[in-house]
N, C-alpha and C positions, 0 to 999 in steps of 0.2 A: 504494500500500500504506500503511497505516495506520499508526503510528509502533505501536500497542499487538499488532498484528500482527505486525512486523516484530521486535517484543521476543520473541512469544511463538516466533516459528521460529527465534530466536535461543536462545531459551535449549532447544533442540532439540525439541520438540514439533512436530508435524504435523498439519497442521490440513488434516481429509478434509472434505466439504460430507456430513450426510445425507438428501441429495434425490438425485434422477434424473427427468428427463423428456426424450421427446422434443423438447417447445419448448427447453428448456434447450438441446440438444445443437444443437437448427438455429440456433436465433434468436443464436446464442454467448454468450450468459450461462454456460452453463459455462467456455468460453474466455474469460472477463473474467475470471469469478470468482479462472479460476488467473492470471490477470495482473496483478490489480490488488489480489486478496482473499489473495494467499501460501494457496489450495488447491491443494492436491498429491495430494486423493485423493479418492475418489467411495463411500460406501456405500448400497448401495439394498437395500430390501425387498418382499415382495408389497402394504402397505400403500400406499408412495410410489409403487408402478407405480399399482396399483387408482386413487388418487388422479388423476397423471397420464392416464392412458386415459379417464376419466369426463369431465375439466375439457376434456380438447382435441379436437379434428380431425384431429391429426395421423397418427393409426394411424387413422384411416378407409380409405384407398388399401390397405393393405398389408390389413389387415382384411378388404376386399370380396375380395380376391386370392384365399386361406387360405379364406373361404367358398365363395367359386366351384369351389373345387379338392375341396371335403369336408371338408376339416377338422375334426377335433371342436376346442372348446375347450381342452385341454388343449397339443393342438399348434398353437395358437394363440398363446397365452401364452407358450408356450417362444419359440416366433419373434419373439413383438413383445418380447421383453423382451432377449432375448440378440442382439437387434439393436442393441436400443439400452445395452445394456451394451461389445457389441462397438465401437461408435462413440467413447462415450467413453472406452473402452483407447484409443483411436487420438489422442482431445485430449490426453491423459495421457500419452504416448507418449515425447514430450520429456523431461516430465519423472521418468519411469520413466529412460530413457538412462539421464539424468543420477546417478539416485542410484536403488536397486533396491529401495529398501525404501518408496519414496512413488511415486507415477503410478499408484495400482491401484481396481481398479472390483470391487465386491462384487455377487455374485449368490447368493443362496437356492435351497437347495433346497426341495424340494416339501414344506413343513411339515406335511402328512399323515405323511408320512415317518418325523417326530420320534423314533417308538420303536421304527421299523425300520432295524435295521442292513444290510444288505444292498440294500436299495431304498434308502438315504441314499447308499450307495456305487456305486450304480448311476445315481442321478440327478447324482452329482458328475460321474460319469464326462461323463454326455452333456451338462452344463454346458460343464465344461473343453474337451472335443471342437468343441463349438457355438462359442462364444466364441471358442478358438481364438487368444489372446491371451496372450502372458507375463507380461502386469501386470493379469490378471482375478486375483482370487479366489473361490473355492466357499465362502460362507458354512454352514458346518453345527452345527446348536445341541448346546450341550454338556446333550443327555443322557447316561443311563448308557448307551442303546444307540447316541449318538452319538459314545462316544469308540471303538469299536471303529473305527469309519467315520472318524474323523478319523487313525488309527493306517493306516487301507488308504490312504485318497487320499494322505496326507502317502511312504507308500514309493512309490507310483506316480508322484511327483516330481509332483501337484497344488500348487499353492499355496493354503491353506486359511485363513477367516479365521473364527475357531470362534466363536459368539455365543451371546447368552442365558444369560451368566456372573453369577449371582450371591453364591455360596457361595468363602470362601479355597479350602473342600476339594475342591469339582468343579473349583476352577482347577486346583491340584496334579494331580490325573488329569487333567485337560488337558494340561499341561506334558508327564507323563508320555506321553501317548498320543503325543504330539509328535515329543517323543525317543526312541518306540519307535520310530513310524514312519523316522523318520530314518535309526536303527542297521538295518530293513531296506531301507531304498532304498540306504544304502552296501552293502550284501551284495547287493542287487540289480546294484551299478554302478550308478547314478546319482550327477549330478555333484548333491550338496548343496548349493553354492553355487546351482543356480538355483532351490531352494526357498524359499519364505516361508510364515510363520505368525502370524495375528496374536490373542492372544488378549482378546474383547471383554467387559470386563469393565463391567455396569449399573451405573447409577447413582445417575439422580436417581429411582428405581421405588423403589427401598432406604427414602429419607426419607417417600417417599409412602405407605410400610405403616406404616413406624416412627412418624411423631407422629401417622396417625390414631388407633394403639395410645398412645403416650404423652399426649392429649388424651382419650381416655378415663378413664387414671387420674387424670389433671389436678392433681395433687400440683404444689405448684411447683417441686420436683427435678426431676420427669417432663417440667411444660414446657418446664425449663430448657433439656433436651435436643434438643429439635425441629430438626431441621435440621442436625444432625450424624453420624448415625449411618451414611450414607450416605458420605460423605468420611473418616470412620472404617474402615468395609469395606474402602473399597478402599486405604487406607496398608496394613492385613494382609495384602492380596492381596498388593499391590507389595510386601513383605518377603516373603514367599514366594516372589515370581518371585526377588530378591533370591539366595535359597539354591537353588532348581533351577539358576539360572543361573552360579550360584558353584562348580557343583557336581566332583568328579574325571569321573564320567559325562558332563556337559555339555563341560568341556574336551578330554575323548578325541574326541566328536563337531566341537569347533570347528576341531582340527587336520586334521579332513581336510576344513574348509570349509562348515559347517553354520552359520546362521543362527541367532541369536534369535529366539526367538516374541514378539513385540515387544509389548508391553500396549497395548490401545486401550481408550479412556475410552468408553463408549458411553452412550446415552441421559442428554444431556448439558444438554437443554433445562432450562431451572426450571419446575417444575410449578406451585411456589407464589409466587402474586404479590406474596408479601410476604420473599421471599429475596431478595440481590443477583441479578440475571437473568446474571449471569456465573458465579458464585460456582464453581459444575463443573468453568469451565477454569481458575480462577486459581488453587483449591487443590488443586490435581491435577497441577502444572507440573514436570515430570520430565523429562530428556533421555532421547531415543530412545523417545518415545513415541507415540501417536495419539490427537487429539481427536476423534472424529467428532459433528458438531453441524449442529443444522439450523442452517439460514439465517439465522434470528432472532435465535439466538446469536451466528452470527459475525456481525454486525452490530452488535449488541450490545458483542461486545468490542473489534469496533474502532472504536467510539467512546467506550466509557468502562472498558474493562478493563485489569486490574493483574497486572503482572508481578515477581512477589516474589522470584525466584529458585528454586531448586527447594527446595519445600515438601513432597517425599514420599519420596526417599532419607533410612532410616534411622530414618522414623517410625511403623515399624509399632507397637512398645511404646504410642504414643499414642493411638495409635487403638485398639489391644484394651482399655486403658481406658476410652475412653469407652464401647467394645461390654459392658464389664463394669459398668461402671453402668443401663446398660440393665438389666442382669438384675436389677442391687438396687434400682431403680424397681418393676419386676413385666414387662416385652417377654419376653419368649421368645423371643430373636434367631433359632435354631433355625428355631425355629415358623416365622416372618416369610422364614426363604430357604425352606423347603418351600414355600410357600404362593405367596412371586413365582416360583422356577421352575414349580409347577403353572401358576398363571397364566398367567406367559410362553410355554409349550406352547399355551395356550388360545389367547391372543393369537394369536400366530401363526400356527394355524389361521385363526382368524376373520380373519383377514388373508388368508389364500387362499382365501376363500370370497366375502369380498369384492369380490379380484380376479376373481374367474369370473365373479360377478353384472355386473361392468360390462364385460370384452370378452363374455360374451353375450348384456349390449345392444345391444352393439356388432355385434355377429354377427344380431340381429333388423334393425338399422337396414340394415344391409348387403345383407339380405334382400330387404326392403322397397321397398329404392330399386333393385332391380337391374331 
């Protein structure tokens, strides 16, 4: 482990890998990573499977199996993904024991889904069933039809890890769906303690709207700006969890053993090659929180990443300043989160359309060769 690693799980941050692949799971590169890399958690998407499935061989066997049987693609996809999600709950396994808020493996719902509320809750359902895991999560994106769906799986005693967070205000209705769910899984009976929530709040997407917008107006106030407004969001956010978490409502729910909805840093790569390639995790460094970063990053930071202490307890005030100078440059910070949650809906789609196109290549090859 890496002396900049070992800082960063020290000053309480957790640090999830955002990849997932079969080779990972056989070849143990993921069982290194959490040996050697301080990872304690896994998040994957339809984009990191589609990826995985294209690059390898290793869902070939399971693949020809699924076509032989009939299969359509869709229940192809559930199998080869909640297989290898299921596996690495089982590396994670340990360290789940150990501490209940880290060992956990993200899976997606069916991003067609995004604006359906009943079909997001019916696909969580057969995730969580399939997986079959205490340390899976049902990733489900915070639309507006997504928080109803995050309020039903969270009482059904789901653990849910809500993505696609870019707005303080969709976070607070997260929070809240949260804590609704909670207050009916206690009236349900359910034991709260074995729930978890994590909410995933974007990052480096933020800066990527923002100084294309700010290089437009090219003021050198506006340039000034470049690369901060994204680090700024999310101190607002963390002062908001801040007050849901402080709250008489949250304390009534912690005494009978409810969890924090824990903040995770998401989409934490640097976009631009002319930022510090760390900068997402070192000024985001808060106890009891989750970094989820691809590979590149944590490599990155543990060979040359800095650990300041916590840099975001209490600095919300600082960062709605800088969100307010935005606005006296000419950004429409508004504008800029309608536009990445649009976005992010899109993405995500395109991301499971992705993934069909390569298992049914995969499903032609299988064909082919039988």
């Amino acid at each position: 482990m890496s002396d900049q690693l070992k800082a960063l799980t020290d000053a309480g941050v957790s640090i999830w890998l955002d990849d997932l692949s079969r080779e990972r799971i056989e070849t143990d590169n993921l069982a290194g990573l959490v040996a050697e890399k301080s990872v304690v958690g896994v998040t994957s998407n339809p984009t990191i499977f589609a990826a995985a499935i294209a690059d390898g061989e290793r869902y070939d066997a399971q693949v020809a199996q699924l076509v032989e049987k009939g299969e359509p693609v869709e229940r192809i996809i559930f199998d080869l993904t909640t297989e290898d999600v299921r596996n690495a709950c089982d590396i994670l396994r340990p360290t789940y024991e150990a501490d209940h808020a880290n060992g956990r493996v993200s899976i997606e719902v069916e991003p067609d889904l995004a604006n359906d509320t009943q079909a997001t809750i019916a696909s969580a359902r057969a995730l969580w069933a399939a997986v079959d895991r205490p340390n899976a999560l049902v990733k489900i994106p915070a639309t507006e039809e997504g928080l109803a769906a995050i309020t039903a799986a969270t009482a059904e005693g789901i653990s849910v890890n809500v993505t696609l967070m870019f707005s303080t205000q969709r976070y607070r209705d997260v929070m809240d769906a949260y804590l609704t769910g909670l207050e009916h899984a206690h009236e349900a009976g359910h034991d709260l303690s074995r729930i978890h929530s994590y909410g995933s709040f974007f990052v480096s997407r933020v800066d990527t709207e923002v100084d294309k917008r700010l290089e437009a107006i090219g003021s050198e106030t506006a340039l000034a700006l470049r690369g901060k407004a994204a680090v700024a969001n999310a101190l607002v956010a963390y002062g908001a969890f801040e007050e849901v978490f402080g709250s008489e409502r949250w304390r009534a729910l912690e005494a009978v053993g409810a969890n924090r909805q824990r903040p995770l840093w998401a989409s934490t790569g640097v976009k631009n090659p002319d930022y510090d390639d760390t900068m997402y995790v070192r000024d985001l460094v808060v106890a009891e929180t989750v970094n989820t970063m691809p590979e590149k990053t944590l490599h990155a930071f543990a060979d040359h990443g800095e650990v300041l202490g916590d840099v975001v307890t209490g600095r919300a005030g600082a960062g709605a300043a800088i969100l307010e100078r935005l606005g006296e440059v000419g950004v429409d910070f508004d504008d800029v989160l309608v536009v990445l949650e649009t976005e992010g809906v899109d993405k995500f789609k395109k991301s499971w359309s992705d993934l069909t196109d390569s298992v049914s290549a995969q499903m032609r090859k299988a064909e082919t060769s039988a």
